[in-house]
N, C-alpha and C positions, 0 to 999 in steps of 0.2 A: 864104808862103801868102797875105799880103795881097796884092798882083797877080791871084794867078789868081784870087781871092774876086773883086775888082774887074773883071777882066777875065771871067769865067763866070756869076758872079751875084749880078748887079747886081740883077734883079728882085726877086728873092730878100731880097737887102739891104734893099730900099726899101721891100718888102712888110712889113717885121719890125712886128711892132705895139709897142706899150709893156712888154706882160708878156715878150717875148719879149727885149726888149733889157733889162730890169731881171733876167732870170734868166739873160743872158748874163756881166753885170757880176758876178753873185753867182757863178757859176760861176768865172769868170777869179780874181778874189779868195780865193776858195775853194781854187783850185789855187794860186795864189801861196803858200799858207799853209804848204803839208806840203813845197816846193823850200826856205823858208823854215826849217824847223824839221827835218825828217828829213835834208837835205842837211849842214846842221850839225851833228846828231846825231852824224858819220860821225867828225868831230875828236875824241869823247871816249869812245864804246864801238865795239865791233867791228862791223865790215860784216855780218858773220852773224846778231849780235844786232838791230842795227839794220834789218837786210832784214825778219829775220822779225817784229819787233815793227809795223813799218809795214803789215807785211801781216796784221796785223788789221784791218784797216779792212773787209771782208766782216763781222767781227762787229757793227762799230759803225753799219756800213750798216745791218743787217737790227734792231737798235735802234732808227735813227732810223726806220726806218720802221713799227715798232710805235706809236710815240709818232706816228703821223698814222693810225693803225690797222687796220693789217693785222695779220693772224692770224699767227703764228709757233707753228710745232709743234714737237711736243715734242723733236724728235730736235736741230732748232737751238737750243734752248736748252741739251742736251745739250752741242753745240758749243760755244755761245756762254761757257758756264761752263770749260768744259777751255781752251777760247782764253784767260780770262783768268786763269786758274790756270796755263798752262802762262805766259804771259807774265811772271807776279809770279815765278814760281820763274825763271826765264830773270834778269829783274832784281835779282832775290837774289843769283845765281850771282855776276853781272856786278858786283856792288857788291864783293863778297867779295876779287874778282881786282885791283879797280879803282875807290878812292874817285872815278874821276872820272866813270866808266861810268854812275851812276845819273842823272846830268844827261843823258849819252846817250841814254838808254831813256828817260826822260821827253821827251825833245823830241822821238822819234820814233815812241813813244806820241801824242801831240797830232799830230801829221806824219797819224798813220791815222787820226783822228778827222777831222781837215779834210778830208782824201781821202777819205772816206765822205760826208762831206759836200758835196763835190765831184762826184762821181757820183751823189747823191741828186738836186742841182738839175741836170747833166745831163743828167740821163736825162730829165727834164722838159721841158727844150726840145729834146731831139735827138728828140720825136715828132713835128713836123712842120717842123725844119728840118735840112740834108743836112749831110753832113760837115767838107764843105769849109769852108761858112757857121757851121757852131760853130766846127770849131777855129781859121780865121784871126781870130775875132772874139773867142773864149777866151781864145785865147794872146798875143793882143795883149793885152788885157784884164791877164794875168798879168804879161807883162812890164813893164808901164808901173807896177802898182802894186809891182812887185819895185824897178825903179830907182828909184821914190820911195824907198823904205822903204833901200835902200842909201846916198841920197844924206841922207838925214836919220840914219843911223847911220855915218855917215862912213866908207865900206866902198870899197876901192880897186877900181874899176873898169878900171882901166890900166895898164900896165908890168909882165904877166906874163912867163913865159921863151917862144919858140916853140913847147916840147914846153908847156905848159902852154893857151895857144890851141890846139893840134892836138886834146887832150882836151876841150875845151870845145866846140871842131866836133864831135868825136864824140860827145860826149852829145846835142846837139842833133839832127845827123845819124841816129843812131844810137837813142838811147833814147829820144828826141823824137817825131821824124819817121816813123820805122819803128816806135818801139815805139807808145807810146802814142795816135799817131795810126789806125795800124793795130787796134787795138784800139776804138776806137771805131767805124773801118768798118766791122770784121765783126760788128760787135754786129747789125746789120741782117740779115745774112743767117745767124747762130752762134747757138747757146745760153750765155746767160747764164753759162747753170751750166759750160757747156765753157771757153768765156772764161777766169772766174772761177778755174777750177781751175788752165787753165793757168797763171796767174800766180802761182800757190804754187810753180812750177818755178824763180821767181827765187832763193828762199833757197838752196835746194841750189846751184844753178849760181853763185850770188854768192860762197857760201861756198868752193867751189872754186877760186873762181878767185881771191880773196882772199887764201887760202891759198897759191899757187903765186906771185900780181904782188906782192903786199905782206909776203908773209910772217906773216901775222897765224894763229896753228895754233887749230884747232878744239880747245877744250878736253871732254873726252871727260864731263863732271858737266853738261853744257850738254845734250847731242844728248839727252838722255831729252826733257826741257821743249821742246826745238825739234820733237821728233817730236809730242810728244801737241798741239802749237800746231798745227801743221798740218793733224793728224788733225781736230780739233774745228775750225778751217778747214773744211774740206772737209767734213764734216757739217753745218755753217750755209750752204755754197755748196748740197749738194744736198741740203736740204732742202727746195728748190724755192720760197720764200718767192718770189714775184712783187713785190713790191713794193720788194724789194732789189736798185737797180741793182748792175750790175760796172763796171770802170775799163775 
């Protein structure tokens, strides 16, 4: 992305003022943090638990954005409370099956907390500058402070298998570039709130697919707490709270 950034807009770049490049750094930092904590996550609880717990971060969005003072009505709070009641029981479950699970759910508990936070600072700068110009300037941002943070935790950078680099292009390719990218595009011409929802389609689809490449089986004392998570989701997405970015 950095080329065509430098090669398309340049203006753009040079035009950036101070607040705009100090809430780009916060931004990229911001995302570095939940690649850092929810991607790890993945080693000690299930991808089911894990997906769904990181995608509270719609709750902890429409929080932080109480705490700079927007109204929140009543039906997200409704949400907001089943979100984290359906979470604790989800993490209860998970501990029960799996002493190691609860460091799972904790790291990717914090994963949605910085991703809300993440989208709170860019929603801030993507109002007057374009897509392209956040994410080559985000994500660079992200990775520089990732390979710090690797290279100061002495974390192997080199010598994976070929199928192991083919999945790392694909997530980049793939959940990067197409997902998360794209999701910022259409924020410009989408609803929020449609956005928002759709990306509750990951737990289901994660879990599925979890269940068939990895073998990991849905345990059936789970799906009660992942449904009412969702539901209370989706009641703090369309509660319509304006001042709660989506991803």
């Amino acid at each position: 992305l950095a080329p065509v950034a430098l090669l398309r807009r340049v203006q753009q770049l040079r035009a950036l003022v101070a607040r705009e490049r100090w809430l780009f750094g916060t931004a990229g930092i911001l995302l570095a943090a939940p690649f850092a904590t929810w991607i790890t996550s993945l080693r000690f609880t299930s991808v089911a638990s894990s997906t769904a717990l990181v995608a509270t971060q719609p709750a902890w969005a429409a929080l932080m954005a109480r705490s700079r003072g927007a109204v929140i009505g009543r039906t997200a709070w409704f949400g907001i409370a089943a979100a984290v009641i359906a979470a604790a029981l989800l993490t209860g479950i998970d501990v029960r099956l799996s002493s190691r699970a609860l460091e799972g759910d904790l790291l990717a508990l914090v994963g949605a907390v910085f991703a809300a936070g993440y989208v709170t600072t860019g929603a801030a700068v993507r109002r007057t500058v374009d897509t392209t110009t956040y994410t080559s300037l985000c994500y660079t941002t992200t990775a520089v402070t990732l390979v710090v943070v690797c290279l100061i935790g002495h974390q192997r950078l080199a010598g994976y298998s070929g199928a192991d680099w083919l999945r790392i292009v694909a997530l980049t390719a793939g959940a990067q570039l197409l997902g998360h990218s794209v999701f910022n595009r259409v924020l410009k011409t989408t609803s929020a709130t449609v956005v928002s929802l759709s990306i509750l389609f990951e737990v289901p689809g994660a879990t599925i697919i979890a269940a068939i490449a990895l073998h990991q089986p849905v345990h059936a004392s789970a799906v009660p707490a992942a449904l009412l998570l969702l539901g209370g989701l989706a009641l703090v997405i369309r509660s319509g709270t304006r001042a709660m970015p989506a991803e």
